[in-house]
C-alpha positions as CSV (number, residue, x, y, z in Angstrom):
1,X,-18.7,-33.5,-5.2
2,X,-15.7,-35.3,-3.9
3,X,-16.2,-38.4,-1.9
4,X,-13.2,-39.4,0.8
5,X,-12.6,-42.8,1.7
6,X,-12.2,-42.8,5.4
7,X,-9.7,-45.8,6.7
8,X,-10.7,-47.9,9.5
9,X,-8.1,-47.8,12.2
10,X,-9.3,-51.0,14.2
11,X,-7.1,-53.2,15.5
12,X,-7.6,-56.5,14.7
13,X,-6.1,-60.3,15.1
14,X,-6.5,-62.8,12.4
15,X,-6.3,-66.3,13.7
16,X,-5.5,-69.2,10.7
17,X,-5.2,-72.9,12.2
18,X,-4.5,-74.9,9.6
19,X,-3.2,-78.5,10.1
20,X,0.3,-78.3,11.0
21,X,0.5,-74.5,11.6
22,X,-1.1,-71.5,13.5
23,X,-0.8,-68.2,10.9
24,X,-1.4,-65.1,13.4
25,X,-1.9,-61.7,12.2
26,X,-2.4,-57.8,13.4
27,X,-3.5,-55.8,11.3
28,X,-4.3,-51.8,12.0
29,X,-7.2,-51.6,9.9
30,X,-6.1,-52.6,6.2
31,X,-2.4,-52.6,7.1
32,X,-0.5,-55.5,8.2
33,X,1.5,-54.6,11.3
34,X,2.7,-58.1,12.0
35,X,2.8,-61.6,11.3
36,X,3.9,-64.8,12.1
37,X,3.5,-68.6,11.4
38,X,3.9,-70.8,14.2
39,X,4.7,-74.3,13.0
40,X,3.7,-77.3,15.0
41,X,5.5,-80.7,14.8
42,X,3.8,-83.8,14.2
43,X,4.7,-85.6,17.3
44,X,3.1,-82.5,19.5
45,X,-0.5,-82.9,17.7
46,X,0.3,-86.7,17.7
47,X,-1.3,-86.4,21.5
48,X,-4.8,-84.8,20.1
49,X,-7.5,-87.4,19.4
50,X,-9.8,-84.7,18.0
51,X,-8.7,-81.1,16.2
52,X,-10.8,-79.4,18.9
53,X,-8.6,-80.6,21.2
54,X,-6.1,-78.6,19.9
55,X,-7.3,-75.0,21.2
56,X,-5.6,-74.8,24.5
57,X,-2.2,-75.5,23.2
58,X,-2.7,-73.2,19.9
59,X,-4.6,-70.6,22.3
60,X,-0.8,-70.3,23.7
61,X,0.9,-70.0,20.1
62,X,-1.5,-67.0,20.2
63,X,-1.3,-65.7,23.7
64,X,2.5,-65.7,22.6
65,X,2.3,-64.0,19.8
66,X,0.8,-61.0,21.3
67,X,3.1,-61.3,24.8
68,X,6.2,-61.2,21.9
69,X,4.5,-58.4,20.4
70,X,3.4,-56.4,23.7
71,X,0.1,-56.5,22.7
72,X,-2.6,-56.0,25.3
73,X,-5.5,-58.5,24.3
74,X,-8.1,-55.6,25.3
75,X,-6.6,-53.3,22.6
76,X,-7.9,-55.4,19.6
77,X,-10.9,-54.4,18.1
78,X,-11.8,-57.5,16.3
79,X,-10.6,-61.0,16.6
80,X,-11.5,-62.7,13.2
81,X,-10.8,-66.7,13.2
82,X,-11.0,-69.1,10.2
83,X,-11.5,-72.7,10.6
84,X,-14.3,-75.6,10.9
85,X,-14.5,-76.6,13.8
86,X,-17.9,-74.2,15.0
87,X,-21.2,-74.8,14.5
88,X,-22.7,-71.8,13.0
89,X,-23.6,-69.0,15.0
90,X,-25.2,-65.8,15.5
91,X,-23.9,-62.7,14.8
92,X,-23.8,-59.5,17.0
């Protein structure tokens, strides 16, 4: 019996915040289809008491990213974030 691996074709956006950069990526399913590192200067995050204070002006590094890349937000599948700045939650 032969067993075939079928590929998920999802779209999906990986979101990476670390502390001086945003690291965006689209993937269609296990292939990278683009990527990009925005960097952010120390005197712009200089203005941010708190990290969590920080999401509207990455959220635009992001919103960028896709705009640049004629991506329609409603096209992605899955939106997969790392970072720890959530409380845990539930899935679903």
């Amino acid at each position: 019996m032969f067993y075939i691996k079928k590929e998920i074709m999802s779209l999906i956006l990986a979101i990476n915040p670390g502390n001086t950069s945003t690291k965006i990526a689209l993937f269609k399913g296990t292939k990278l289809l683009k990527t990009e590192v925005v960097r952010h200067s120390k005197k712009n995050l200089e203005r941010f008491d708190h990290f969590i204070e920080q999401l509207e002006y990455r959220s635009n590094s992001v919103k960028q990213f896709l705009d640049k890349n004629n991506i329609d937000p409603k096209s992605i599948d899955y939106f997969i974030g790392r970072g720890g700045c959530l409380r845990p939650l539930i899935s679903g």
